[in-house]
One Martini backbone bead per residue (centre of mass of N, CA, C, O) as a GRO file, in nm:
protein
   63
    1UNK     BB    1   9.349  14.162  11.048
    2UNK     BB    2   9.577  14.078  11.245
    3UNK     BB    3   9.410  13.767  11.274
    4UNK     BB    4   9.595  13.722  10.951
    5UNK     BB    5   9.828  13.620  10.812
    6UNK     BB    6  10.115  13.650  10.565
    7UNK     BB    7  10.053  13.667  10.249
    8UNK     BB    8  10.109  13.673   9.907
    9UNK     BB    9   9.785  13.754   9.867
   10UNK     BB   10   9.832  13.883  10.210
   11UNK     BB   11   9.785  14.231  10.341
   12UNK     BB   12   9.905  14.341  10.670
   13UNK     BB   13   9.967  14.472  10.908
   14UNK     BB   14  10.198  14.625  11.080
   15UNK     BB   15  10.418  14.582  11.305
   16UNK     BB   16  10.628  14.746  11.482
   17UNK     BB   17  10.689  15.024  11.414
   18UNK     BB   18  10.961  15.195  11.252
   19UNK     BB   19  10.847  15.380  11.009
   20UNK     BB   20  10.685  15.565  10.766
   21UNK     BB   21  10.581  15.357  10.578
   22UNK     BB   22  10.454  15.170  10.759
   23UNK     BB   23  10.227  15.417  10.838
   24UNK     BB   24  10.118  15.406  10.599
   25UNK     BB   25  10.000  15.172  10.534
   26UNK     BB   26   9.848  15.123  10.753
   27UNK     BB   27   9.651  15.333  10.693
   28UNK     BB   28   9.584  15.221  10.380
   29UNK     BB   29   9.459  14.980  10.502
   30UNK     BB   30   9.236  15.096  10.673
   31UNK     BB   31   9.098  15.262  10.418
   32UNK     BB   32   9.041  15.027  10.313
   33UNK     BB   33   8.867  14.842  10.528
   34UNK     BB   34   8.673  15.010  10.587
   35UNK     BB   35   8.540  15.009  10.289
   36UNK     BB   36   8.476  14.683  10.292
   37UNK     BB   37   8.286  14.725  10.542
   38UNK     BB   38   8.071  14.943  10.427
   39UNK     BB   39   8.026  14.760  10.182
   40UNK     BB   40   7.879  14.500  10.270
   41UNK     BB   41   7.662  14.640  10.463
   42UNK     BB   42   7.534  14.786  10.198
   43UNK     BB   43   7.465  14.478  10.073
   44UNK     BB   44   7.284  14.359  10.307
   45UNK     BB   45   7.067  14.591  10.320
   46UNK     BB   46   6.986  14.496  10.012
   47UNK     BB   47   7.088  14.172  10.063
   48UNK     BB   48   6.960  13.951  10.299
   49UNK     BB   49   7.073  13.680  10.259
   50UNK     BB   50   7.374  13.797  10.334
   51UNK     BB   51   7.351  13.696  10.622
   52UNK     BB   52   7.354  13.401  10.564
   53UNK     BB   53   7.576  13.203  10.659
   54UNK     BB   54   7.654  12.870  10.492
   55UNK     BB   55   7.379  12.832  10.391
   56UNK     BB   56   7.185  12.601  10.185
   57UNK     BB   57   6.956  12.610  10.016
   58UNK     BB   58   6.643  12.488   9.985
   59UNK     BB   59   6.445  12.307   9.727
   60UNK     BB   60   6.152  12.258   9.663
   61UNK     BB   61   5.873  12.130   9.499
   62UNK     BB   62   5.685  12.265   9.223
   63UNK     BB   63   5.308  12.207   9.179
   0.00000   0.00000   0.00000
């Protein structure tokens, strides 16, 4: 998530922690990312499709 930039709408890890709230964030974004990690793993194991990233299906014509 660190090479990410941050933007308006994207949320990442606080570098250089100073605070206990930086601290507490950090730890709820990694919860946050486990979770989307875990989601995604669990997507794919279900729909096999979902490995082939990029790649646009192309279909002939069925005669």
């Amino acid at each position: 998530d660190s090479g990410y930039p941050n933007l308006c709408w994207l949320l990442t890890p606080v570098r250089n922690l100073r605070t206990d709230a930086e601290r507490n964030y950090n730890e709820a974004h990694g919860r946050t990312s486990r979770v989307k990690e875990r989601t995604i793993g669990l997507l794919k194991a279900r729909f096999q499709c979902l490995h082939i990233s990029g790649v646009p299906w192309t279909m002939g014509l069925i005669r």
